[in-house]
C-alpha positions in Angstrom: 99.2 108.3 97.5 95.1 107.6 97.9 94.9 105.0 100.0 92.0 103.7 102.0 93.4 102.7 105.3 91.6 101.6 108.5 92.2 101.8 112.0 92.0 98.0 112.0 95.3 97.5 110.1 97.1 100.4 112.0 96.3 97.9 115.0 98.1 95.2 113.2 99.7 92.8 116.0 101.7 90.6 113.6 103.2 91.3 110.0 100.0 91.0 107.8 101.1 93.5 105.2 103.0 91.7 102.8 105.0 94.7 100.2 106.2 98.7 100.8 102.6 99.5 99.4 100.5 97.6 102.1 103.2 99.0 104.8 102.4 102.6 103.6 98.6 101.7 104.1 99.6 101.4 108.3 101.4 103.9 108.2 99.4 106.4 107.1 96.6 104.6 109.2 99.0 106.1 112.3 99.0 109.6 110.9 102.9 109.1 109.8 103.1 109.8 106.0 103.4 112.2 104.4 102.8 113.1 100.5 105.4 115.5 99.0 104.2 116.6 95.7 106.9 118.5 93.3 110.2 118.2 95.3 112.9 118.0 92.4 115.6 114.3 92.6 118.5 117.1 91.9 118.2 119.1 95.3 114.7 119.5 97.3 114.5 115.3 97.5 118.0 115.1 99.6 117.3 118.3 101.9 114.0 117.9 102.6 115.0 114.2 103.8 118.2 115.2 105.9 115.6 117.8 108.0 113.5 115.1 108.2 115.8 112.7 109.9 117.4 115.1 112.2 113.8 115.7 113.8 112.5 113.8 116.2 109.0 111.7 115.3 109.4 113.2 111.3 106.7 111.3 109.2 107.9 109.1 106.7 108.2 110.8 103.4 106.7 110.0 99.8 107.9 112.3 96.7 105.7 111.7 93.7 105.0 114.4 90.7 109.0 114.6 90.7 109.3 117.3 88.1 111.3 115.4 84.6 110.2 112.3 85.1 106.7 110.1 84.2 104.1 110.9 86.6 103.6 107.8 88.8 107.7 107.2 89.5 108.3 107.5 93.2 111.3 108.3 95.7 110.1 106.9 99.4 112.6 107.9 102.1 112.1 108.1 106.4 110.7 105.1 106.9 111.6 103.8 110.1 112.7 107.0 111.4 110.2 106.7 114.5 109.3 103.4 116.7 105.8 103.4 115.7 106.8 102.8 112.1 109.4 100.4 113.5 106.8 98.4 115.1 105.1 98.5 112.0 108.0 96.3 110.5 108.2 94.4 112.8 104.4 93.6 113.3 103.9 95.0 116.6 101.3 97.1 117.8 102.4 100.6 117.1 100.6 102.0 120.1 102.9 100.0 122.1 106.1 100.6 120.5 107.7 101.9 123.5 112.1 101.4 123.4 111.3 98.8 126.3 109.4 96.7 123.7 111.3 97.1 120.9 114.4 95.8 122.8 112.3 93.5 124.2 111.5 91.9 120.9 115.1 92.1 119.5 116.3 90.2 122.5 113.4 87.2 122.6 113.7 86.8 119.1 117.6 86.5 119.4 117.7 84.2 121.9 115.9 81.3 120.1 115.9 82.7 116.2 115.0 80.3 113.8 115.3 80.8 110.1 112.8 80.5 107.7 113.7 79.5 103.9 112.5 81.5 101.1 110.7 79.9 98.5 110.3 80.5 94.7 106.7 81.2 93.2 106.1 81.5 89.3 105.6 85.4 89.1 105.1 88.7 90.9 104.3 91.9 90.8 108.1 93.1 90.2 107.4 91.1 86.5 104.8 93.9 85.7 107.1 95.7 83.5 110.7 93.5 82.5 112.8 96.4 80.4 114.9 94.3 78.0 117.4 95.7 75.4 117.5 99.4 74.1 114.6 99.9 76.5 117.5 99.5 79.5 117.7 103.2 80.8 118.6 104.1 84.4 117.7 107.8 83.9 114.1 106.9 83.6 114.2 106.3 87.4 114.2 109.4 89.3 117.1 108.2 92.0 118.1 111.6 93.5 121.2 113.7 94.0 121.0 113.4 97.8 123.5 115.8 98.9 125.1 118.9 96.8 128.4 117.6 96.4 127.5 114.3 95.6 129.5 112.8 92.2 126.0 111.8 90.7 122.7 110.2 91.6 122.8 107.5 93.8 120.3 104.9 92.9 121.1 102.6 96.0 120.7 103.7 99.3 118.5 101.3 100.7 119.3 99.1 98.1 119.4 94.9 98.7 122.4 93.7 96.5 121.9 90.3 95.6 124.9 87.9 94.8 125.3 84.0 95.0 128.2 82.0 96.9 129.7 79.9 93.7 130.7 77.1 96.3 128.1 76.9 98.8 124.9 77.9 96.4 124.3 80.7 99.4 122.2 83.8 98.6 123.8 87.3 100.3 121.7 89.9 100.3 123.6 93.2 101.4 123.2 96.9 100.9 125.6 99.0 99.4 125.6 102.1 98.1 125.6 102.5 94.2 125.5 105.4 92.1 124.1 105.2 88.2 127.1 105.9 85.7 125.3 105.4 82.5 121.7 104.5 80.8 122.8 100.6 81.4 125.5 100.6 84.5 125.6 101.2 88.1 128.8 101.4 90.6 128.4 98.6 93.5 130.4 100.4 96.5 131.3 96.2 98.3 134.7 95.0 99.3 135.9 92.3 102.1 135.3 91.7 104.5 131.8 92.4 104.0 130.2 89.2 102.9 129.1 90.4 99.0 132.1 91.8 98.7 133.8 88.2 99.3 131.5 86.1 97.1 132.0 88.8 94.4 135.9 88.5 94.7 135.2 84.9 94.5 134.0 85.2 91.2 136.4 88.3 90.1 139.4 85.7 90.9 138.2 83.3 88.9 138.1 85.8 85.9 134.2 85.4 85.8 131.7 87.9 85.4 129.6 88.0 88.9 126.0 88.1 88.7 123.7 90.3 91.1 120.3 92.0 91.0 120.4 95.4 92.8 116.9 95.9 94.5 116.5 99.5 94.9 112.6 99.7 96.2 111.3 97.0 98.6 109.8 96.8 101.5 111.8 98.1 105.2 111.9 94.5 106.7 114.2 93.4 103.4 116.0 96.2 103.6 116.4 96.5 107.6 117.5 92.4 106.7 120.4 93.7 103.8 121.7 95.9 106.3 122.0 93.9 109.5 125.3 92.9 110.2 126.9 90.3 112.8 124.3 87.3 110.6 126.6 84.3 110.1 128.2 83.8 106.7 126.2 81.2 104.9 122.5 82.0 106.1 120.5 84.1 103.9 119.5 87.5 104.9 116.2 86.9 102.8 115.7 83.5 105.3 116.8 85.4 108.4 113.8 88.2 106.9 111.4 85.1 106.7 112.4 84.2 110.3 111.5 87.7 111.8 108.2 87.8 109.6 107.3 84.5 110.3 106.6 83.2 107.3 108.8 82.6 104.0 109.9 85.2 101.3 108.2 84.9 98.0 110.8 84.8 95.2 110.9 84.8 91.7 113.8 84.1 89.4 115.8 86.9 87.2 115.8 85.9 83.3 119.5 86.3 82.6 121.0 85.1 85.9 118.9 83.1 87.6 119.3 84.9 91.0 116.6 84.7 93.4 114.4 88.4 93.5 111.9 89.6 95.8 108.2 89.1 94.2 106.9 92.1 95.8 110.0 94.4 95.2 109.3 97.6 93.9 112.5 98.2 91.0 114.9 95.1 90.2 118.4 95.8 88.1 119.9 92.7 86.9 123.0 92.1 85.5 126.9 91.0 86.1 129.7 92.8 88.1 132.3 92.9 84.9 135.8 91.9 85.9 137.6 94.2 83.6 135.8 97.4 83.7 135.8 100.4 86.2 134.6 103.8 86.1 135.3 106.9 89.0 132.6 106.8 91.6 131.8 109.4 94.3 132.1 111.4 95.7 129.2 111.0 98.9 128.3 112.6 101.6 128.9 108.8 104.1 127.4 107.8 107.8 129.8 110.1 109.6 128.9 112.9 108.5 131.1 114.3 106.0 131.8 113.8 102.6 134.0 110.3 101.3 136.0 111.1 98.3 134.9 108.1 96.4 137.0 105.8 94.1 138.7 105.9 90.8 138.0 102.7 90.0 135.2 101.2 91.1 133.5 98.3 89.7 130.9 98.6 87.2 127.4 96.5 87.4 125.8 95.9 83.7 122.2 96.0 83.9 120.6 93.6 81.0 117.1 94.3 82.8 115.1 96.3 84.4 111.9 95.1 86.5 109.7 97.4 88.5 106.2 97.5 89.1 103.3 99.9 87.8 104.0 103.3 89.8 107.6 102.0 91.4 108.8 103.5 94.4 112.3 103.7 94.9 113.7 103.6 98.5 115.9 105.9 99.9 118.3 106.1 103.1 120.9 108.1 102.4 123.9 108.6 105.0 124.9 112.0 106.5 125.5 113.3 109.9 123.9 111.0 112.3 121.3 110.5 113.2 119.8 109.6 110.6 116.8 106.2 109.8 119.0 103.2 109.6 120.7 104.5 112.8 117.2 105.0 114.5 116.5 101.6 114.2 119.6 99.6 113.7 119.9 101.1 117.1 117.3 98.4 118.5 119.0 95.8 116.7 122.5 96.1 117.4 121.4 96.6 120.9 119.6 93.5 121.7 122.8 91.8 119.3 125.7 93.3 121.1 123.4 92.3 124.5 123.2 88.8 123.6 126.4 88.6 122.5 127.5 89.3 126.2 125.6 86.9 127.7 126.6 84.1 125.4 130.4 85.2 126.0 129.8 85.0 130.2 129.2 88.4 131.7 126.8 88.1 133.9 124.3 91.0 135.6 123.6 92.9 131.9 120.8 95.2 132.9 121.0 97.7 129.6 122.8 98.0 126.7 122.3 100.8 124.1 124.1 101.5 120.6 123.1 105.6 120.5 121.7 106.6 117.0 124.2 109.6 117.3 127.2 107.4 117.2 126.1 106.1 114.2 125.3 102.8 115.7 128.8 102.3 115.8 131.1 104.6 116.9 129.6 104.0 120.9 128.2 101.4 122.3 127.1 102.0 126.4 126.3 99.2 128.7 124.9 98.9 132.1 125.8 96.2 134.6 125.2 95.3 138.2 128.5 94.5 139.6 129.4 91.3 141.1 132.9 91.3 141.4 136.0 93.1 140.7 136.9 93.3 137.0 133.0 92.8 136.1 133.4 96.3 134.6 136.7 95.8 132.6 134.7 92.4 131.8 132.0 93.7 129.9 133.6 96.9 128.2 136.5 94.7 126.1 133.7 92.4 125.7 131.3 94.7 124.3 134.1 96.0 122.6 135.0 93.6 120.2 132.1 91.0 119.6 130.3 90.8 116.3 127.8 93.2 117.3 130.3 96.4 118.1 133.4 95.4 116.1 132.9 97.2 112.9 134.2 101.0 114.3 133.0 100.5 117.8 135.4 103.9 119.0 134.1 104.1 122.3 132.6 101.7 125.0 131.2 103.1 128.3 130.1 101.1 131.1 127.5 102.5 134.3 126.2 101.2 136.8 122.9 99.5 136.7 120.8 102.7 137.6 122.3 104.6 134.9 119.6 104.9 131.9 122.1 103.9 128.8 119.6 106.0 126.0 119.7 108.8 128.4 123.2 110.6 126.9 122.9 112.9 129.8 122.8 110.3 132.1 125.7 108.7 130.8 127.4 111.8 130.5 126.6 112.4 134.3 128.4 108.9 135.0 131.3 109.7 133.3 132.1 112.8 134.9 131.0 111.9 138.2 132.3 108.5 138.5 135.4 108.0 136.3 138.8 108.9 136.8 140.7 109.0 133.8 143.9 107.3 135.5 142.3 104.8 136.7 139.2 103.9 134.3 140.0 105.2 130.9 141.9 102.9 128.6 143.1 102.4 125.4 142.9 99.5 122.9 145.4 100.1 119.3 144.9 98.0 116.3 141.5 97.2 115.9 139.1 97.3 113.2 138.9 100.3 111.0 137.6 101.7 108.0 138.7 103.9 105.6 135.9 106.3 105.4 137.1 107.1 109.5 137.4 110.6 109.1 139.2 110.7 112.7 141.9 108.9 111.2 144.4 110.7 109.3 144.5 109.6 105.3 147.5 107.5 105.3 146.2 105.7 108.4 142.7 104.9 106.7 144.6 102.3 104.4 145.2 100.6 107.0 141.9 100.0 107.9 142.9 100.0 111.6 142.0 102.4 114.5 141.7 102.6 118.3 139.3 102.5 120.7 138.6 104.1 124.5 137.0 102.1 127.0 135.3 104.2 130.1 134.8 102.5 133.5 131.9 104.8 134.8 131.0 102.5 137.6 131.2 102.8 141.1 134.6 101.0 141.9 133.6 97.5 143.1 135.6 98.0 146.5 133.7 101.0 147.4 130.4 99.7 146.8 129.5 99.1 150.7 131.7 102.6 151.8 129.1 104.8 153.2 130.8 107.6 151.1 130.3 105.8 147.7 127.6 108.1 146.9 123.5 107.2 146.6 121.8 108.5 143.3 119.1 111.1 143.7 117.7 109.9 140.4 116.4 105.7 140.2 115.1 104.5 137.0 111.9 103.5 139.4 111.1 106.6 140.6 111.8 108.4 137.5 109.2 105.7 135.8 106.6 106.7 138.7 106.8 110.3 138.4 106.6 109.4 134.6 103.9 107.3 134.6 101.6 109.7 137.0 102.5 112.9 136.1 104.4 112.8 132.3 101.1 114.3 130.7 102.6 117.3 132.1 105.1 117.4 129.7 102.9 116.5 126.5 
């Protein structure tokens, strides 16, 4: 992509850029994209973009010249895989985007968030080409085949499904995986209790078609927005977007269902969830690593238009073995939520809390307290356990003592083994919240949608705080930061 970008906009404090295009212009300001010329949608797209998110500081990818389709169609994928870019999104200076500051902005903005309502404008750049008829065709896209044994090409990965409460007049935006069955249909992977999944039942009940657009190219702060979760039922992710950037959402309005769509999206498909029709989706290679079976019926989405702009790029995050982008900087997110979250339910003395991207930003969850009486520990781990932040496959919850780096996995490691005693500090909590894509759950058990989780006590026990035997750390987070500060160009 030729761009002309300046050091000036790579120095961006606050969200000036306003589509994927002018995001791309900082980021390869930074020295962080990089142009991928030839890479074919059926097998170099997906393996060139699973190396790239299992290494550290990876550029953020853009395929063009995909081989079988028209010049100028584009796959982006990577984008937020490092802070820099992350601070990009967030419009923060990217030489500053140190974890410190990024939590440091997830937790201001928590603690005093105010939304800010999209508003419709009369046309955008997604309206430069509106595909209408016989010239509906999915397979002009190039949406890849993103891992071998995938059942198809998955169009949505970092897609923003759009559908609209038929009580309140609410607009969910949500991503959800969906794979292209046809020239005019797509699958749309959403069931309860995910909030698209009940507005679309809503409408399924009713024996009503249920509109949605499916944005499948947009820029990362709409899609970092679709795939948030713990925002309350009945605010709009595109207003809680507006909130972050600080300034509304430009909307225009889809011809055949009147649903609200991005202005500055890059690809639009509009159409209706059909009550009566399924088709076999899957399988896909999901966030744990391994391969989900997929569904024999899943519900099919009929595309009556297609809108993307001159040159589209299409967005990718496909799942696999963590970690991979969304984890890197959910991470950040779910952090600062499941942190707040703690503070709002009473535990007092939170000095860290980390989700680790190789949990999947789900499956652990690690928080750092300074003790201040007996049961503070237990406290915060059932806590941290099962608030909105952690609840969705949360498996394991360690807590450490305040001078215990939680995005240090050795460190935590080191507290677990030298402060816990399974007897006494390991326990276990039965029926929680499951899923059925848990592959640690044995196949009849995934129906159920239920599952376990382990809470550690790594702490020094509160009674032996004062005992002279309780055992000082070699290693404080101050004088590691020192050392760090003087002497890390060592390292470099």
């Amino acid at each position: 992509m030729a761009v002309q970008a300046t050091a000036e906009l790579a120095r961006a404090t606050k969200p000036q850029w306003r589509d994927l295009r002018e995001w791309l212009q900082l980021v390869e300001a930074i020295g962080e994209l990089k142009t991928v010329r030839g890479a074919t949608s059926e097998a170099d797209i997906g393996a060139i973009t699973e190396m790239c998110e299992h290494a550290d500081q990876s550029p953020c990818l853009l395929f063009d010249d995909i081989p079988g389709f028209q010049r100028g169609f584009r796959v982006m994928s990577n984008g937020m895989g490092t802070r820099r870019r992350q601070a990009i999104t967030l419009g923060l200076d990217p030489a500053e985007a140190s974890h410190e500051r990024l939590l440091e902005f997830w937790r201001g903005l928590l603690r005093g968030f105010t939304p800010i309502p999209a508003v419709t404008v009369g046309q955008g750049p997604i309206q430069e080409n509106i595909l209408r008829g016989e010239d509906v065709d999915l397979g002009r896209l190039p949406a890849p085949i993103w891992h071998p044994l995938d059942g198809g090409r998955f169009i949505g990965t970092a897609s923003v499904n759009i559908v609209r409460d038929p009580d309140t007049g609410v607009v969910n935006a949500g991503t959800y995986r969906n794979q292209i069955f046809d020239r005019n249909s797509v699958g749309i992977r959403v069931a309860p209790p995910h909030h698209g999944g009940i507005i679309k039942e809503k409408y399924l009940k009713r024996g009503e078609p249920c509109p949605v657009v499916v944005v499948v190219g947009c820029d990362p702060l709409l899609f970092m927005a679709s795939c948030v979760e713990g925002i309350p039922f009945g605010l709009s992710e595109f207003d809680w977007a507006g909130g972050v950037r600080g300034r509304p959402i430009e909307m225009i309005q889809g011809e055949v269902t009147g649903l609200p769509i991005p202005a500055y999206a890059e690809i639009a498909l509009e159409g209706f969830v059909v009550p009566d029709e399924f088709h076999k989706e899957g399988p896909y290679g999901e966030w744990m690593g391994y391969y989900q079976d997929g569904y024999q019926r899943d519900q099919v989405v009929r595309v009556h238009r297609i809108y993307h702009r001159d040159n589209p790029v299409i967005l990718g995050c496909p799942q696999g073995k963590p970690p991979h982008e969304d984890n890197r900087f959910l991470a950040y997110l779910r952090s600062g939520m499941i942190w707040d979250q703690l503070e709002k339910a009473g535990v007092p003395g939170v000095v860290g809390v980390w989700s680790p991207p190789e949990g999947g930003n789900r499956l652990m969850t690690v928080v750092a307290i300074k003790q201040q009486y007996p049961g503070h520990a237990k406290q915060a781990a059932l806590i941290a356990s099962q608030c909105a932040g952690s609840v969705e496959m949360c498996r394991l919850v360690v807590v450490v003592d305040d001078y215990v780096d939680v995005t240090n996995l050795q460190d935590v490691m080191w507290a677990i083994l030298a402060r816990s005693d399974p007897a006494r500090d390991v326990e276990i909590i039965t029926r929680t919240k499951g899923s059925r894509i848990d592959i640690g759950m044995g196949p009849d058990e995934r129906e159920l949608k239920m599952m376990s989780r382990m809470i550690i006590d790594a702490t020094t026990p509160y009674e032996w705080l004062n005992h002279p035997l309780a055992g000082e750390p070699i290693c404080t987070p101050e004088r590691t930061r020192a050392t760090l500060e003087k002497w890390g160009w060592i390292l470099s």
